[in-house]
C-alpha positions as CSV (number, residue, x, y, z in Angstrom):
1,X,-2.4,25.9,-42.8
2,X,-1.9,29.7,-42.1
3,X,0.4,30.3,-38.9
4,X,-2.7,31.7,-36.8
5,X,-4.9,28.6,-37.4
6,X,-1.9,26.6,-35.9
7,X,-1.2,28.9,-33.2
8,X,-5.0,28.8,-32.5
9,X,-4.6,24.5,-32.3
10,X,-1.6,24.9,-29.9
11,X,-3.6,27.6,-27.5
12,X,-6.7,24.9,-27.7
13,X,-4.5,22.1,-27.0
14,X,-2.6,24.0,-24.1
15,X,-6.2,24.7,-22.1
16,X,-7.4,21.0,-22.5
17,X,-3.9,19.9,-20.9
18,X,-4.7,22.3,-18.0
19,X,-8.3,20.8,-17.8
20,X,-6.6,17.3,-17.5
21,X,-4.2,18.3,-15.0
22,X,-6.8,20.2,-12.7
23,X,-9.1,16.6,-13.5
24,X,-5.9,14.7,-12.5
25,X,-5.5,16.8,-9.5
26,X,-8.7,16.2,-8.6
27,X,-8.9,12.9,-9.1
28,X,-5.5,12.0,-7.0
29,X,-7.2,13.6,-4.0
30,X,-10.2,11.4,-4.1
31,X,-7.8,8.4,-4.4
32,X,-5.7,9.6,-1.1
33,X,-9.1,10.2,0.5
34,X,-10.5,6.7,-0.1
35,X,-7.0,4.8,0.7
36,X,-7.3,6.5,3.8
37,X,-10.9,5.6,4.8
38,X,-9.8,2.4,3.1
39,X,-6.9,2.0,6.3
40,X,-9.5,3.3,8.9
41,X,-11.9,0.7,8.0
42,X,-9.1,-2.2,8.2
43,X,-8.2,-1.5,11.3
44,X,-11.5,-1.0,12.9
45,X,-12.5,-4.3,10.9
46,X,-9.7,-6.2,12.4
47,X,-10.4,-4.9,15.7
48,X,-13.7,-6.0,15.8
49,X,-12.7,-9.2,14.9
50,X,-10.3,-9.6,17.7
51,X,-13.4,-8.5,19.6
52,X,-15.3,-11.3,18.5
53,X,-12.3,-13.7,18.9
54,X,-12.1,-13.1,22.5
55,X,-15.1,-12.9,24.3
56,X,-13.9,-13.4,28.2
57,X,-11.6,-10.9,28.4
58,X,-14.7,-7.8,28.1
59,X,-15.7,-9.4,31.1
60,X,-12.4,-9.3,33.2
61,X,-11.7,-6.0,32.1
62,X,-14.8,-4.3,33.2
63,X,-13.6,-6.0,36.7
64,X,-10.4,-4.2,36.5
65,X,-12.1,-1.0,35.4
66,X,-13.8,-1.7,38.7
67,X,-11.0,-2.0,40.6
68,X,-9.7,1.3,39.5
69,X,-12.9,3.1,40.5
70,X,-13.7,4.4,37.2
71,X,-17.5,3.0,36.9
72,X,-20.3,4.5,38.7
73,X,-23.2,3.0,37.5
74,X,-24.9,0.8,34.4
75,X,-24.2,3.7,32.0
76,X,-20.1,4.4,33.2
77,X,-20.1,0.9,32.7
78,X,-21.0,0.9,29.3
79,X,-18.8,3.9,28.5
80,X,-15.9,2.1,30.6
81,X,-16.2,-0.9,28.5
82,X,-16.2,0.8,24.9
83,X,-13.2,2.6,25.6
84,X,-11.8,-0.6,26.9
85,X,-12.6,-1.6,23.5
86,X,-10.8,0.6,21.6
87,X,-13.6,3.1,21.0
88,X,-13.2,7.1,22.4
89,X,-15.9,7.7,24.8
90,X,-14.9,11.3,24.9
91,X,-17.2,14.9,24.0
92,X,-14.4,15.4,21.4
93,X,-13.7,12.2,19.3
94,X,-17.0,10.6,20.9
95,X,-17.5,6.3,19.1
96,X,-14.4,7.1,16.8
97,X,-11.7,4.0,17.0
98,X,-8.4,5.0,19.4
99,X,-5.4,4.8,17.4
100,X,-3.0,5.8,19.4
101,X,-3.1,4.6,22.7
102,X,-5.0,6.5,25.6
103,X,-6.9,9.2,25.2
104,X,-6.8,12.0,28.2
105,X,-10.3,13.3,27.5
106,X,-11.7,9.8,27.9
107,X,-9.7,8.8,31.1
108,X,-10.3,12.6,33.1
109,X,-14.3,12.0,31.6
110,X,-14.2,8.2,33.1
111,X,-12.2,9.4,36.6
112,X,-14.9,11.8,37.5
């Protein structure tokens, strides 16, 4: 083998590495992508199965909802009791699971 043909072989081999490393790239991405969906779906999963645990306390806490004066008729208290349930009934994160506690665009929507 002449020198070029061998220099030609590395230069080949050095573009396929970058191909696999842009592939890998790729491809670690999709992975963090799905293990978070994967973590979203868990917890909403276990949620609703805590939900369907407990089936009296929906009941007492649309009465405390009520208490507070946040429902104004059949549809508030529908909204009041999905985001008693965990759920954002906000224009922003509208049906989407609450993570972190109370959201302020749901409680000032659920005040007026």
């Amino acid at each position: 083998m002449d020198k070029q043909s061998v220099f030609e072989q590395v230069a080949q081999l050095e573009e396929r590495l970058g191909e696999f490393y842009q592939e890998l790239g790729s491809l670690k991405k999709k992975i963090v992508e799905l293990l978070e969906e994967n973590q979203t779906l868990t917890m909403e999963n276990e949620h609703l199965r805590q939900r369907l645990e407990t089936s009296e306390p929906a009941k007492s806490s649309g009465d405390e909802l009520e208490q507070r004066g946040m429902i104004h008729g059949e549809g508030y208290d529908n909204l009041a009791r999905l985001y008693h349930e965990g759920f954002h009934v906000c224009n922003v994160q509208y049906g989407s699971l609450r993570t972190e506690g109370d959201c302020l665009f749901c409680l000032s929507f659920l005040n007026k």
